[in-house]
SEPADO-638401 format. One record per atom (N, C-alpha, C, O): residue number from 1; x, y, z. Coordinates in nm, 4 decimals, always signed. Layout:
! SEPADO-638401
n, u, v, w
NUM, X, Y, Z
...
This chain:
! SEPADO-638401
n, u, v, w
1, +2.1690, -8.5089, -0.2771
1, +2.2122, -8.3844, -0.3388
1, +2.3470, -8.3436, -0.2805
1, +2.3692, -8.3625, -0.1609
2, +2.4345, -8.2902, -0.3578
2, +2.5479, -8.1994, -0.2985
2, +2.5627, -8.0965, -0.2812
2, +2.4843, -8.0185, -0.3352
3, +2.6758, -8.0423, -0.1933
3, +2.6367, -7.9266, -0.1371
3, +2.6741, -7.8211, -0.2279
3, +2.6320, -7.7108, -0.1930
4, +2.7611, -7.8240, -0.3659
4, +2.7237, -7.7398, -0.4581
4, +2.5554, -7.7375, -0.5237
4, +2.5039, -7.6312, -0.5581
5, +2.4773, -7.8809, -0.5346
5, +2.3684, -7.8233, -0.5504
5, +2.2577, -7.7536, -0.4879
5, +2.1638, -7.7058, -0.5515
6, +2.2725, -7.7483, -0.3458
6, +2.1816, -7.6839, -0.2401
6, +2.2345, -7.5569, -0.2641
6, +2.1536, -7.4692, -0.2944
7, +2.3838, -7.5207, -0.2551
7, +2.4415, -7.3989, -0.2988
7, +2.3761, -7.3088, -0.3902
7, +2.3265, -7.1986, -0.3665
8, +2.3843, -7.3781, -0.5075
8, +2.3140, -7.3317, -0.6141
8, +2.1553, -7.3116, -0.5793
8, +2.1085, -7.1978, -0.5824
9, +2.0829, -7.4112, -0.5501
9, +1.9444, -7.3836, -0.5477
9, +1.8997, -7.2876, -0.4608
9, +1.8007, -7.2233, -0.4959
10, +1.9652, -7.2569, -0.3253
10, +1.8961, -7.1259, -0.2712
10, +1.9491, -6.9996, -0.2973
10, +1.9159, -6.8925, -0.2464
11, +2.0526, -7.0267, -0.3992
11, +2.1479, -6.9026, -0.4438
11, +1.9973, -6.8718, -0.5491
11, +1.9157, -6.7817, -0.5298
12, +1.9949, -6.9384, -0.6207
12, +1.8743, -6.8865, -0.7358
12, +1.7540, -6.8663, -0.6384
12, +1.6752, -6.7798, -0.6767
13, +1.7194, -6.9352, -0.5064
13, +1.5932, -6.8722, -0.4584
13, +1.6280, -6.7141, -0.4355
13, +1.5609, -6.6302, -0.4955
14, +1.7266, -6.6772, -0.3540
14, +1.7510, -6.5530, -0.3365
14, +1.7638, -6.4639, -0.4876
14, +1.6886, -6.3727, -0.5222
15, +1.8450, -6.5019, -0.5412
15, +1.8110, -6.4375, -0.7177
15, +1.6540, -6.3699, -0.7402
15, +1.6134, -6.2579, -0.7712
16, +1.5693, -6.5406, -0.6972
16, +1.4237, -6.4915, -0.7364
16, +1.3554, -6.3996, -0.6092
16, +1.2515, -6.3372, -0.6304
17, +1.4099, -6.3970, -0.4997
17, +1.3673, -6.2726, -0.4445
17, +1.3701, -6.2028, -0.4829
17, +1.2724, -6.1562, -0.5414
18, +1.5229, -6.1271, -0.4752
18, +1.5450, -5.9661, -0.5390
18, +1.5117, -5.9659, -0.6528
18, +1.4985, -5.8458, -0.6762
19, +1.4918, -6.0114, -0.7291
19, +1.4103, -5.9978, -0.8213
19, +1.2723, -6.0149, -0.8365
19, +1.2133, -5.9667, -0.9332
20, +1.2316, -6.0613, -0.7737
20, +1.0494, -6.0361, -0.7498
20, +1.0353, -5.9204, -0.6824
20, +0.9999, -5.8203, -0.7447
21, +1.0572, -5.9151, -0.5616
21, +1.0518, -5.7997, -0.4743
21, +1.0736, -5.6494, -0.5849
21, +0.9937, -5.5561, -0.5920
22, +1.1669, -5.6590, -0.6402
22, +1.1824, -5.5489, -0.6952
22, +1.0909, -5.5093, -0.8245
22, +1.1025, -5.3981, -0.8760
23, +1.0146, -5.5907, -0.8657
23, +0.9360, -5.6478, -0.9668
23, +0.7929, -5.5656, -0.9020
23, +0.7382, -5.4684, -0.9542
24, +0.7542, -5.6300, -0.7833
24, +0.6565, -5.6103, -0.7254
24, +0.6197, -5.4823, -0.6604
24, +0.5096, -5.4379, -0.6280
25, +0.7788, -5.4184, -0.6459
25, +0.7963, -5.2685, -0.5681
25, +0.7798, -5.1668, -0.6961
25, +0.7038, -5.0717, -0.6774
26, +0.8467, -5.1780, -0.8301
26, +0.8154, -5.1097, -0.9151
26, +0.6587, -5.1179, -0.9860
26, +0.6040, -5.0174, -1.0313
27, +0.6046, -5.2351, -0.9878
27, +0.4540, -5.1998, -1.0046
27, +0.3346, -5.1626, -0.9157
27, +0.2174, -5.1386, -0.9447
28, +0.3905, -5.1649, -0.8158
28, +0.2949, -5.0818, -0.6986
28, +0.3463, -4.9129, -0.6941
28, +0.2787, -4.8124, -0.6719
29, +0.4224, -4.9202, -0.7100
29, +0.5088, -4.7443, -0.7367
29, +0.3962, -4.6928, -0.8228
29, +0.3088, -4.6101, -0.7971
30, +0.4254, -4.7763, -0.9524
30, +0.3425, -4.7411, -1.1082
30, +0.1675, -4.7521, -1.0626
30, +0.0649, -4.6915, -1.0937
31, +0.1897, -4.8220, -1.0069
31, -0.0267, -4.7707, -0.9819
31, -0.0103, -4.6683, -0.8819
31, -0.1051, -4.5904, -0.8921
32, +0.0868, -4.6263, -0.7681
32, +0.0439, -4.5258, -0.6987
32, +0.0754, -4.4176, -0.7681
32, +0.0522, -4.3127, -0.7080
33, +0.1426, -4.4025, -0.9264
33, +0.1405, -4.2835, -0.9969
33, +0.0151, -4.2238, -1.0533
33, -0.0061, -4.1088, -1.0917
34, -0.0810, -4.3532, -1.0483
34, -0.2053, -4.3511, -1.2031
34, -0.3006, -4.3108, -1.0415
34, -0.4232, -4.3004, -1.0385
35, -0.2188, -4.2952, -0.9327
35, -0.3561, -4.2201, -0.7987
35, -0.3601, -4.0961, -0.8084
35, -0.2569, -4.0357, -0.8377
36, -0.4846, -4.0254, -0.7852
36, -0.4881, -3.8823, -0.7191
36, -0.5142, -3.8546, -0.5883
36, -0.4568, -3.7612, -0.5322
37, -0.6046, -3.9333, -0.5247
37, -0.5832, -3.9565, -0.3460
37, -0.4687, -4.0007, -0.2827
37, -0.4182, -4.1129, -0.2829
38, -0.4423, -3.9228, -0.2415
38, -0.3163, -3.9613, -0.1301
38, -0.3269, -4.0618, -0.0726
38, -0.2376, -4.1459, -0.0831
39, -0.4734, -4.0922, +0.0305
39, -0.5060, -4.2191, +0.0875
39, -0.5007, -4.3353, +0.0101
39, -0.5277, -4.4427, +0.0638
40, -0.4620, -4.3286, -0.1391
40, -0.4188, -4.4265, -0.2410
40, -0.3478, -4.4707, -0.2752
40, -0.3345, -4.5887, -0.3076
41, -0.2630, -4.3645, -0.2786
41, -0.1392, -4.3729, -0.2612
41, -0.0899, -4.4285, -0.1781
41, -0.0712, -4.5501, -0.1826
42, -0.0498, -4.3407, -0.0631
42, -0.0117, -4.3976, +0.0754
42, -0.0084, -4.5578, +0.0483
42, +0.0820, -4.6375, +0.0229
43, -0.1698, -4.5694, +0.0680
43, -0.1985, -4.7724, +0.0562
43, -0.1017, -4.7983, -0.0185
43, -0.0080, -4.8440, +0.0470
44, -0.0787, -4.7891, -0.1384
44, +0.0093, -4.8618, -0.2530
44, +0.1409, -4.8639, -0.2487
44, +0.1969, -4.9628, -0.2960
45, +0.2418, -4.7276, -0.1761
45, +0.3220, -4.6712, -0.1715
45, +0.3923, -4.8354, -0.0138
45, +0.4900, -4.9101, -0.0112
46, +0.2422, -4.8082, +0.1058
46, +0.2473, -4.8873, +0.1891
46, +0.3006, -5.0256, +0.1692
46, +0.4011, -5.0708, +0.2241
47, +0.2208, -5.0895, +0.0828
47, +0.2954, -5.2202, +0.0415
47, +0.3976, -5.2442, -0.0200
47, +0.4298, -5.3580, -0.0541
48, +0.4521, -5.1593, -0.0394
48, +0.5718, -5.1802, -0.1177
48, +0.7034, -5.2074, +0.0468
48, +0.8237, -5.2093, +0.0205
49, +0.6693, -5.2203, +0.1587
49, +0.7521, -5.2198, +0.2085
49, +0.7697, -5.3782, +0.2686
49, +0.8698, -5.4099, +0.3329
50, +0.6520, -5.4797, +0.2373
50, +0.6864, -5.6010, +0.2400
50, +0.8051, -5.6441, +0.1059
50, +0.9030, -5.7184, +0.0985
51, +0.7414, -5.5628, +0.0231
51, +0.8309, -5.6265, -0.1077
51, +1.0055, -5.5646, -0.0772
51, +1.1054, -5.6288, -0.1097
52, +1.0071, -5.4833, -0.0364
52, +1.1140, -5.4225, -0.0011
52, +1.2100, -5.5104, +0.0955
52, +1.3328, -5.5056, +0.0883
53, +1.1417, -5.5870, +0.1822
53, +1.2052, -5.6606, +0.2723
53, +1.2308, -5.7545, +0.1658
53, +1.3511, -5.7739, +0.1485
54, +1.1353, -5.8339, +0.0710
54, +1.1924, -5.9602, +0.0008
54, +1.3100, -5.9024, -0.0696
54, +1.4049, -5.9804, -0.0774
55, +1.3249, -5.8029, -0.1148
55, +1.4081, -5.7500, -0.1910
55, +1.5984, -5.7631, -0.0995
55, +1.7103, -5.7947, -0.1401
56, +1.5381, -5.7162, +0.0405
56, +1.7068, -5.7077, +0.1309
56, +1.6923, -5.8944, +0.1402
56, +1.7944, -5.9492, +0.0988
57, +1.6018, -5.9739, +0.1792
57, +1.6520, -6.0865, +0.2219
57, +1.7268, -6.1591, +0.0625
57, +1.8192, -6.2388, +0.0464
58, +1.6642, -6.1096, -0.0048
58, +1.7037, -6.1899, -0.1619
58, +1.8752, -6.1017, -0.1822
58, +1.9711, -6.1722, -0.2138
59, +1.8867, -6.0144, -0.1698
59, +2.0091, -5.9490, -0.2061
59, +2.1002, -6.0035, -0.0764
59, +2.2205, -6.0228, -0.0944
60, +2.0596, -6.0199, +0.0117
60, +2.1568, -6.0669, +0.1255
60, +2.2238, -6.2642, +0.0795
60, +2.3381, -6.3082, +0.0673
61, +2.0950, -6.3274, +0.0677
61, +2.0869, -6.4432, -0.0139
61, +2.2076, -6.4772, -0.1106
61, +2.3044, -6.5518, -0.0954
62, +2.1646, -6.3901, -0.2233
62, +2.2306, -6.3726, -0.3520
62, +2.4293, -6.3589, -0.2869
62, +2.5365, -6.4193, -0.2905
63, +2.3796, -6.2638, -0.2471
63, +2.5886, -6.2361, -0.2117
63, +2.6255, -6.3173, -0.1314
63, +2.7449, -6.3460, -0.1404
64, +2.5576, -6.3770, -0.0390
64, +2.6110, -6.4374, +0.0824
64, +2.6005, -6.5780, -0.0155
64, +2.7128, -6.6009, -0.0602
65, +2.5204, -6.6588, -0.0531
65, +2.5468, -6.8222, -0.1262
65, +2.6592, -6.7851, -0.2146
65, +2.7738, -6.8285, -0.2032
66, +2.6053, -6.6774, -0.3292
66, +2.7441, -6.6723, -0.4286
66, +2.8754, -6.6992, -0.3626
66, +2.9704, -6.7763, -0.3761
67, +2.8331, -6.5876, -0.2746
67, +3.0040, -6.5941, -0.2507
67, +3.0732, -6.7361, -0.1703
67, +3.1892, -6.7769, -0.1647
68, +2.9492, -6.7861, -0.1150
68, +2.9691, -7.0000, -0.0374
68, +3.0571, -7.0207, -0.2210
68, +3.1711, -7.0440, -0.2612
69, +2.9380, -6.9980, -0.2758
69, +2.9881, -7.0719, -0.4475
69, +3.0990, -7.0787, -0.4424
69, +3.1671, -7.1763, -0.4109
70, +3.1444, -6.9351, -0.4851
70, +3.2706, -6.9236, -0.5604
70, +3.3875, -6.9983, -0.4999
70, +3.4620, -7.0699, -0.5668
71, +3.3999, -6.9772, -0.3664
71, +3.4748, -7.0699, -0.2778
71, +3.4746, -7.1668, -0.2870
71, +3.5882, -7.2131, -0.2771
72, +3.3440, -7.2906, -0.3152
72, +3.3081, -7.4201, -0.3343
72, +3.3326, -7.4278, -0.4538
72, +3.4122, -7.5215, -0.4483
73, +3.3257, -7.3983, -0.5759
73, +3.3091, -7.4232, -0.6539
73, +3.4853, -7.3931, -0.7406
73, +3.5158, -7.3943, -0.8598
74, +3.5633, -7.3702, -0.6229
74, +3.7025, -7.2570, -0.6794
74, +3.7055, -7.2337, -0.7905
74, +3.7618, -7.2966, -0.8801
75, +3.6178, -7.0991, -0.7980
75, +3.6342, -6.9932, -0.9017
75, +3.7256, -6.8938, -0.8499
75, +3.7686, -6.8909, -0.7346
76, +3.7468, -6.8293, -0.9238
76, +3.8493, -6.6623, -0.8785
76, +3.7823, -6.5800, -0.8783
76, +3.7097, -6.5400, -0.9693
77, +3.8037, -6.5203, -0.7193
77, +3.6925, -6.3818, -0.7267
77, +3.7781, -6.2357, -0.8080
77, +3.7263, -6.1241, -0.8033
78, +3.8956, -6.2577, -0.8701
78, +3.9160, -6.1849, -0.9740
78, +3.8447, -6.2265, -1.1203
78, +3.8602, -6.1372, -1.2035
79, +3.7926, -6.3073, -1.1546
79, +3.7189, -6.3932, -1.2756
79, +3.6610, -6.2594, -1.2807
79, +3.6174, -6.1892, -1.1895
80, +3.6729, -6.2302, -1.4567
80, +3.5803, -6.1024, -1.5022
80, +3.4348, -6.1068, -1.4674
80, +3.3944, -5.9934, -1.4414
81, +3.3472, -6.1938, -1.4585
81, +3.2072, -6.2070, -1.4594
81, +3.1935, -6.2506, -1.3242
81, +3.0755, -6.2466, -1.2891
82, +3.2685, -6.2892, -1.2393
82, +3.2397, -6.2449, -1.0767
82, +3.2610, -6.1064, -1.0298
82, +3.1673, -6.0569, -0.9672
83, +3.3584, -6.0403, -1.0469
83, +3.4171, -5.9343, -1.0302
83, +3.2707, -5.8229, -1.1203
83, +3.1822, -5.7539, -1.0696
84, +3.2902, -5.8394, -1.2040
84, +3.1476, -5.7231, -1.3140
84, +3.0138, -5.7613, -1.1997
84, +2.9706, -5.6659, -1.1351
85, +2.9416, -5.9192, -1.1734
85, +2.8347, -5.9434, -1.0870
85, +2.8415, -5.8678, -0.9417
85, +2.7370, -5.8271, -0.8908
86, +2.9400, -5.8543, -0.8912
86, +2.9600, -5.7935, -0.7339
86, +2.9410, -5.6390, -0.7605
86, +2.8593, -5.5830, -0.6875
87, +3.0043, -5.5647, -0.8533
87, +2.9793, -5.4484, -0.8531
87, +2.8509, -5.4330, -0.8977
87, +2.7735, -5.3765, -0.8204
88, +2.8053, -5.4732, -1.0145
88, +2.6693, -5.4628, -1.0390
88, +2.5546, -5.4952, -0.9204
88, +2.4550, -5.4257, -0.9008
89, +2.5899, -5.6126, -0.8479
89, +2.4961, -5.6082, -0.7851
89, +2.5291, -5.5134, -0.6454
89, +2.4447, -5.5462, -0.5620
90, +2.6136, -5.4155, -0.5925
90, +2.6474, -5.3130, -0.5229
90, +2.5844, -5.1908, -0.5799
90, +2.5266, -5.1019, -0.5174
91, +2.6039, -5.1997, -0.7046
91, +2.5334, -5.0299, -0.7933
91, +2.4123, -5.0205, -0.7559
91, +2.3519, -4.9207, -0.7166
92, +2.3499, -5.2068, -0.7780
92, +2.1558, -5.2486, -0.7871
92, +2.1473, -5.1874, -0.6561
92, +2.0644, -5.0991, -0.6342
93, +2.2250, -5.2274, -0.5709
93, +2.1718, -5.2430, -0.4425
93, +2.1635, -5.0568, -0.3459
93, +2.0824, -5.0078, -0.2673
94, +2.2973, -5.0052, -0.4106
94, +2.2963, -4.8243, -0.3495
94, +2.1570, -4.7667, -0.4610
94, +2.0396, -4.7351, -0.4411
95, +2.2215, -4.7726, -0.5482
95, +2.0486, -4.7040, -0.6525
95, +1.9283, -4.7372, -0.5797
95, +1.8616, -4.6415, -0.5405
96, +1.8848, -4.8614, -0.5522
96, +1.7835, -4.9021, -0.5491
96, +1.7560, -4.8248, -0.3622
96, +1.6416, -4.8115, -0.3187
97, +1.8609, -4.7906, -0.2918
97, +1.8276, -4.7905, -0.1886
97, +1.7943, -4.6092, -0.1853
97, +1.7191, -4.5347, -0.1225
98, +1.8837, -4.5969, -0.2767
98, +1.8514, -4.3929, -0.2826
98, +1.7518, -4.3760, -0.3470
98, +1.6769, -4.2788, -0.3370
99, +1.7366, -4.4874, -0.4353
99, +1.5331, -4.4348, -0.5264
99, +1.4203, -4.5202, -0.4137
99, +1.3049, -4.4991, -0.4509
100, +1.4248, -4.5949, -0.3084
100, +1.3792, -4.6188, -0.1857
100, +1.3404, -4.5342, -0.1066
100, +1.2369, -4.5233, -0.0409
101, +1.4635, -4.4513, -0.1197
101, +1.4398, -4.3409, +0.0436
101, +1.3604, -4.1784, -0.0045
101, +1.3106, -4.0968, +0.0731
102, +1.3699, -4.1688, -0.1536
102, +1.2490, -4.0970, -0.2272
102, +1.1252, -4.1414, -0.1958
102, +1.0516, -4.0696, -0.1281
103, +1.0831, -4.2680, -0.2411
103, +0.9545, -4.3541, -0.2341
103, +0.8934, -4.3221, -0.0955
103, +0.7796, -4.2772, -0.0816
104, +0.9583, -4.3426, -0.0186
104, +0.9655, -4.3147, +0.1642
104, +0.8701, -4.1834, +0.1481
104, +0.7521, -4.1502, +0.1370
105, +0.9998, -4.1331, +0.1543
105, +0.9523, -3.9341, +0.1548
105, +0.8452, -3.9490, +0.1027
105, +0.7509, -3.9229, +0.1774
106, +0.8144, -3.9877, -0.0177
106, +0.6430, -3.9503, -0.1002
106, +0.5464, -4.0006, -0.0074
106, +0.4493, -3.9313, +0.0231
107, +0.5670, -4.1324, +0.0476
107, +0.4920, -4.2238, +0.1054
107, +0.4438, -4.1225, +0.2460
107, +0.3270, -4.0909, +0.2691
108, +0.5341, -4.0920, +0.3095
108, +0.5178, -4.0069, +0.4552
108, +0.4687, -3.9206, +0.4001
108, +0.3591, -3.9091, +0.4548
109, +0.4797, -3.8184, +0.2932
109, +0.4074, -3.7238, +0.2358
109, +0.2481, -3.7352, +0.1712
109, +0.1630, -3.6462, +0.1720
110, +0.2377, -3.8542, +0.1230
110, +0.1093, -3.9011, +0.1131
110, +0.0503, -3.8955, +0.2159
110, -0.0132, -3.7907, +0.2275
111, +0.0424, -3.9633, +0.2981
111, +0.0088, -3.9845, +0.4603
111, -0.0370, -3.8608, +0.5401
111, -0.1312, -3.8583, +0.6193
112, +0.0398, -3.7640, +0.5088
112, +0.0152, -3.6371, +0.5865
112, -0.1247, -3.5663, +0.5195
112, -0.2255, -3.5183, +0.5714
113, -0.0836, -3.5827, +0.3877
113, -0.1965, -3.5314, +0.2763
113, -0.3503, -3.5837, +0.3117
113, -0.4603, -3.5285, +0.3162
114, -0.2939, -3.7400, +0.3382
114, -0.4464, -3.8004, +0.3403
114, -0.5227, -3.7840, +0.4926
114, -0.6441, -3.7836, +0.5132
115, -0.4290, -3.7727, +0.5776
115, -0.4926, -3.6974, +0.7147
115, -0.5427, -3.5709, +0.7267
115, -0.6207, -3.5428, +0.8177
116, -0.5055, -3.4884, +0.6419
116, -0.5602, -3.3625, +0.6359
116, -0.6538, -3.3385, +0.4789
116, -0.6595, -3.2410, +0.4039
117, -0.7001, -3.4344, +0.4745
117, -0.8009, -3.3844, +0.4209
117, -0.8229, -3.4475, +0.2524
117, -0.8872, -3.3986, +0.1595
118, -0.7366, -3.5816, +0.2594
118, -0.7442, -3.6311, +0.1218
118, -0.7392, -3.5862, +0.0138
118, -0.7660, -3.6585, -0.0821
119, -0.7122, -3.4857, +0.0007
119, -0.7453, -3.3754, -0.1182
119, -0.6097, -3.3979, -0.2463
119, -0.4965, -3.3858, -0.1996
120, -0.6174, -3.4246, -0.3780
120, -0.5127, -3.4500, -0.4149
120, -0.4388, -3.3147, -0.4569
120, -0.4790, -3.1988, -0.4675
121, -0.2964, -3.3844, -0.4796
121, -0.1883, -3.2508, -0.4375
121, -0.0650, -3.2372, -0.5505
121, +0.0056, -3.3346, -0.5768
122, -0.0496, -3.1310, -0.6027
122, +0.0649, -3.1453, -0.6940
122, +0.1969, -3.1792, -0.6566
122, +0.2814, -3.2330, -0.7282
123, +0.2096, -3.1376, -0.5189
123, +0.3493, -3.1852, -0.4562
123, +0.3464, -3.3674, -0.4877
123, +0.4153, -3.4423, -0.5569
124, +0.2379, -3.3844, -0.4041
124, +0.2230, -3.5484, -0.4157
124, +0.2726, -3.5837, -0.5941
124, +0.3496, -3.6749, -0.6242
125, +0.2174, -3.5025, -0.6798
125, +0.2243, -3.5737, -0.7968
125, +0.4118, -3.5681, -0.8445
125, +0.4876, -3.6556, -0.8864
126, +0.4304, -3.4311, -0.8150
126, +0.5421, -3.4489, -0.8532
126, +0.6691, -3.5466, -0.7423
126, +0.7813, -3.5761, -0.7835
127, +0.6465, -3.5622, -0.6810
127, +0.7399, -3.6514, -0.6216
127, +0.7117, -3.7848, -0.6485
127, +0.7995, -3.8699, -0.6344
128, +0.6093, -3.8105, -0.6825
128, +0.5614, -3.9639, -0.7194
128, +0.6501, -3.9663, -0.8790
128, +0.6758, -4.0832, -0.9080
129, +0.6865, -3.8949, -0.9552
129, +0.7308, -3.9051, -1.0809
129, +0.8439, -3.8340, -1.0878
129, +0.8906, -3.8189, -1.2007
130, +0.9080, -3.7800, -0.9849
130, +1.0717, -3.7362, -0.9689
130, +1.1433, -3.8565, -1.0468
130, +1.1544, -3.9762, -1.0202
131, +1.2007, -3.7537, -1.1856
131, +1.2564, -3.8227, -1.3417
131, +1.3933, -3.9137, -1.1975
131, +1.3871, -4.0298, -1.1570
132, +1.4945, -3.8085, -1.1583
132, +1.5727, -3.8361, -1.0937
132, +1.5759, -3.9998, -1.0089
132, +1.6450, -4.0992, -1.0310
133, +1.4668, -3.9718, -0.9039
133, +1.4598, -4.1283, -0.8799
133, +1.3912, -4.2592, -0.9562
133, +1.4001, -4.3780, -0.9251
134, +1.3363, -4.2118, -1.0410
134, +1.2857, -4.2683, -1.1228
134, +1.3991, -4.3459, -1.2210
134, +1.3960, -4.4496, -1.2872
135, +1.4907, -4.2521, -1.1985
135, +1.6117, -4.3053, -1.3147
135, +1.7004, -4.4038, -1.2463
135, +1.7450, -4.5042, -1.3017
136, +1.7281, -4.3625, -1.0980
136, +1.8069, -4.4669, -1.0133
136, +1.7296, -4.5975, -1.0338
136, +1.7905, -4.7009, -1.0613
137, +1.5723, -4.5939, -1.0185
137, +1.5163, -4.7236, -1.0017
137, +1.5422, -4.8154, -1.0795
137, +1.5667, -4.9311, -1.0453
138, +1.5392, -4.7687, -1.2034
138, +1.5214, -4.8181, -1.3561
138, +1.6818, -4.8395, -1.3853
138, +1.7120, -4.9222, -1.4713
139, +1.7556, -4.7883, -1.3364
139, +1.9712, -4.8423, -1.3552
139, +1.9233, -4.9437, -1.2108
139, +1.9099, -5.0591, -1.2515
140, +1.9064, -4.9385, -1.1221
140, +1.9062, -5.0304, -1.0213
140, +1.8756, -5.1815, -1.0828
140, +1.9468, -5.2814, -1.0927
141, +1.7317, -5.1523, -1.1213
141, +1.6900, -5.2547, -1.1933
141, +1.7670, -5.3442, -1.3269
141, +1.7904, -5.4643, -1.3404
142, +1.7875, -5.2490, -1.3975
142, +1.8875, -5.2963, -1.5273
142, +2.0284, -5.3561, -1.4762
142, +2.0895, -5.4275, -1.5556
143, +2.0866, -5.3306, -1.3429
143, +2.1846, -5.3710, -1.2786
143, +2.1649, -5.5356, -1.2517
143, +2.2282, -5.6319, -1.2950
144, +2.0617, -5.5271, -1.1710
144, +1.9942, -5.6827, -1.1243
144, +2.0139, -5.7630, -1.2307
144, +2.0704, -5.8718, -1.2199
145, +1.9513, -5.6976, -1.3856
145, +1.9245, -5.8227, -1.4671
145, +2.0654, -5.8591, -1.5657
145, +2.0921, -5.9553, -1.6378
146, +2.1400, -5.7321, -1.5306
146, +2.3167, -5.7704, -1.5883
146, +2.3371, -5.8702, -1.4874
146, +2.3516, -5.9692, -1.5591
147, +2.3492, -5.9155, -1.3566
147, +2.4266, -5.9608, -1.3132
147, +2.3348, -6.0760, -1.3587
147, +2.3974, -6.1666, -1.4138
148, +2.1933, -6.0958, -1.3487
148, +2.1340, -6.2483, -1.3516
148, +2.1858, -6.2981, -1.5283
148, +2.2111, -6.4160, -1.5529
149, +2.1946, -6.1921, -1.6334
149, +2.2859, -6.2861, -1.7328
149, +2.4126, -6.3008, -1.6821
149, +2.4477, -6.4184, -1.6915
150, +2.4906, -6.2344, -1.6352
150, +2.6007, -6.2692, -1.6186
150, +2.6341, -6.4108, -1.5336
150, +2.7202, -6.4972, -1.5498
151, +2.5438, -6.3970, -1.4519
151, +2.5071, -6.5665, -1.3511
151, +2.4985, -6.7171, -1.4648
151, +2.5460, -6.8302, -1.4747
152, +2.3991, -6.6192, -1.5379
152, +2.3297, -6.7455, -1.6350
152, +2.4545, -6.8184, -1.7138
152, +2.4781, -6.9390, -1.7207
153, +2.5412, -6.6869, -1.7823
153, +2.6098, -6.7326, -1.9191
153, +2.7463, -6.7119, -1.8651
153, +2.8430, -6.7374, -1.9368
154, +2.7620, -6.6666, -1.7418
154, +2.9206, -6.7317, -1.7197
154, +3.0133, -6.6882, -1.8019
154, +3.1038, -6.7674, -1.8280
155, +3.0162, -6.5531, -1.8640
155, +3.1266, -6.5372, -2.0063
155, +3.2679, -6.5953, -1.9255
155, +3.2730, -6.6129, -1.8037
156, +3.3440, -6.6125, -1.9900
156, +3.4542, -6.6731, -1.9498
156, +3.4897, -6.8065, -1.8464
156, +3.5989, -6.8562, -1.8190
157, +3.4012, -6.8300, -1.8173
157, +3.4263, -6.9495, -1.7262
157, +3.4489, -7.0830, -1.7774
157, +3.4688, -7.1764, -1.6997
């Protein structure tokens, strides 16, 4: 194999991190919405912080091989569809980290709830469905999958 193809192949493993991870973090979010125990939450809210790690090692992955690529491969990191992929995946990556540090807050807020007494809580509900971070998650996300077409189809290259 060459070292553009090893390039490539753990560039797409990292791809399929941040993108699983983030896959896996938004449907554990979505069942800790459909909870009314906090102690249910919490749990669900809880795991999301392995996926969270696949999520930084895959985004670290992703920029750090690309950018081996582009060098190996001499592309121009002015090239429209490198240049559009870097910001996009910078937008994925601040969104995703400010609709994160919501998730947090609910999560520690769950936690407190379920120590005192499990009882479910409207605060809990409404922060579990704050439109606001809810909206970062969902542009975070839509960010990820611009840059993975943009990976795929190369406009201009």
């Amino acid at each position: 194999m060459t070292t553009g193809q090893w390039l490539i192949g753990f560039h797409v493993v990292g791809a399929f991190l941040f993108v699983s991870g983030g896959v896996a973090v938004g449907v554990l979010h979505a069942l800790a919405t459909r909870r009314e125990r906090p102690s249910e939450v919490a749990f669900l809210l809880g795991l999301t912080r392995p996926a969270v790690a696949i999520v930084g090692a895959g985004a670290l992955l992703t920029l750090a091989l690309g950018g081996w690529l582009v060098h190996h491969e001499r592309f121009g990191w002015g090239d429209g569809w490198i240049s559009a992929a870097l910001v996009l995946w910078l937008v994925a990556v601040v969104l995703g980290g400010i609709g994160g540090r919501s998730a947090r807050h609910t999560r520690y807020l769950a936690e407190q709830l379920a120590a005192g007494g499990d009882h479910p809580s409207e605060e809990l509900q409404r922060e579990l469905t704050d439109p606001v971070a809810r909206t970062m998650n969902y542009a975070s996300f839509l960010c990820v999958v611009a840059v993975l077409a943009l990976m795929v189809w190369k406009p201009g290259a």
